[in-house]
N, C-alpha and C positions, 0 to 999 in steps of 0.2 A: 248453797254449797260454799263452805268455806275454803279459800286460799291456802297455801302453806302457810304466808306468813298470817293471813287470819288466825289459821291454829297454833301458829306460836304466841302471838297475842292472847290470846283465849286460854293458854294451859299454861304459861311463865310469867311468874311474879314479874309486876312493871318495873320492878326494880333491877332484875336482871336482864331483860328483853333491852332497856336504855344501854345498861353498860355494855352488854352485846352491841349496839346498834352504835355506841360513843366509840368503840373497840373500833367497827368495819371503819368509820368514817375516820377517824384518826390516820390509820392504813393509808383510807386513799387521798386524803392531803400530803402526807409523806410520799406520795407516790408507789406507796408498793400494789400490785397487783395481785392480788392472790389470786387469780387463775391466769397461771400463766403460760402452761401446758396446753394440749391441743384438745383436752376435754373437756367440756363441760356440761353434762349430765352423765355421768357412771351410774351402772346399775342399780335402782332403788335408791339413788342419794345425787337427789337434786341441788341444781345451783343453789337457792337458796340455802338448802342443809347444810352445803358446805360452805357457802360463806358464815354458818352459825359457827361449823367446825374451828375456819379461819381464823374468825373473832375470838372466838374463847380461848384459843392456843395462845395466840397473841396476846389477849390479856393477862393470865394465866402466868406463861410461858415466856413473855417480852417478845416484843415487835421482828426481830429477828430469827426467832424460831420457826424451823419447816415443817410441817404435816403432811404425810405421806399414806394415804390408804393401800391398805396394803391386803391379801387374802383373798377370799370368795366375793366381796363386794366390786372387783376388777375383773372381773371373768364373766360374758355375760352369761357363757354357759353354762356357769353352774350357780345352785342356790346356795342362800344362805341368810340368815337374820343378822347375826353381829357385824358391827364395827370393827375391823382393825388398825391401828394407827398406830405410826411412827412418829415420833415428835422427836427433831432435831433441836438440838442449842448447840450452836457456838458458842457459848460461855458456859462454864463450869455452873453445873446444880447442885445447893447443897445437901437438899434431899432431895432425889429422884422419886424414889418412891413415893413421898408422899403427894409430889406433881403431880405422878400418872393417879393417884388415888382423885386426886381435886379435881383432873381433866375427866377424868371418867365419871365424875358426880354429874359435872356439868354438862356431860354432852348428853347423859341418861336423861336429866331432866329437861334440856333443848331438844331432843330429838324422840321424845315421846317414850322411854321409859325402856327403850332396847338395850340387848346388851351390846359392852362397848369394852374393848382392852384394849388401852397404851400400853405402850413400850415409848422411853421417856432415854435418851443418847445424849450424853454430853461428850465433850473430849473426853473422860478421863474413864469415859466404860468401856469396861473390856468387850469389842463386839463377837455377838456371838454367830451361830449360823443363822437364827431368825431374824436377826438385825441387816445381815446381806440380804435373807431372800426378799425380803421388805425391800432395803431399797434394790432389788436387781428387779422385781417385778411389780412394786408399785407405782401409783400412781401420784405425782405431788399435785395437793392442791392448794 
């Protein structure tokens, strides 16, 4: 039986699997925590998944940016497949959209092929109501 991280080794090119793994570790010599909340396994998306999450945000996105799961993956009661996420930057992006496009390649391909929609917040977006209910009921990880 293979491990989680057995099957990410096994289904991601070794060349993204490193920069993921060069990503977490960088993190925690700067000392950042990425679980820093009181959960650590949320429904169907275990710790490791989401230190994949953490990682790739962070590279992606710079060291500074928050991810927030947000939707039916925070509830245990009710189902659901997709990812929801919130990706915070305190510094301005110059394209958002193409962000959330890159973050969403990447998490499709680290997380087995599910589906997965960012929403991508810098200062300068106009928040909208999905961007509160994200962060009033999600989860940061």
């Amino acid at each position: 039986m293979l491990t989680p991280i057995g099957i990410y080794r096994k289904y991601l090119s070794t060349g993204l699997w490193q920069r993921l793994q060069g990503a977490a570790t960088l993190l925690a010599r700067r000392g950042v925590v990425p679980h820093a909340g009181p959960h650590t396994e949320i429904m169907r998306l275990t710790r490791e998944q989401q230190d994949v999450i953490v990682a790739a945000t962070a590279e992606l996105a710079g060291a500074d940016a928050h991810v927030v799961l947000f939707g039916s993956r925070v509830h245990d009661e009710l189902r659901g497949g997709d990812l929801d996420l919130l990706v915070e930057c305190p510094h301005r992006v110059e394209r958002p959209v193409r962000l959330a496009i890159q973050l969403t390649a990447r998490m499709q391909r680290a997380l087995g092929d599910r589906k997965v929609d960012v929403l991508v917040v810098d200062p300068s977006t106009p928040l909208e109501a999905v961007h509160l209910a994200a962060r009033r009921e999600g989860v940061a990880l």
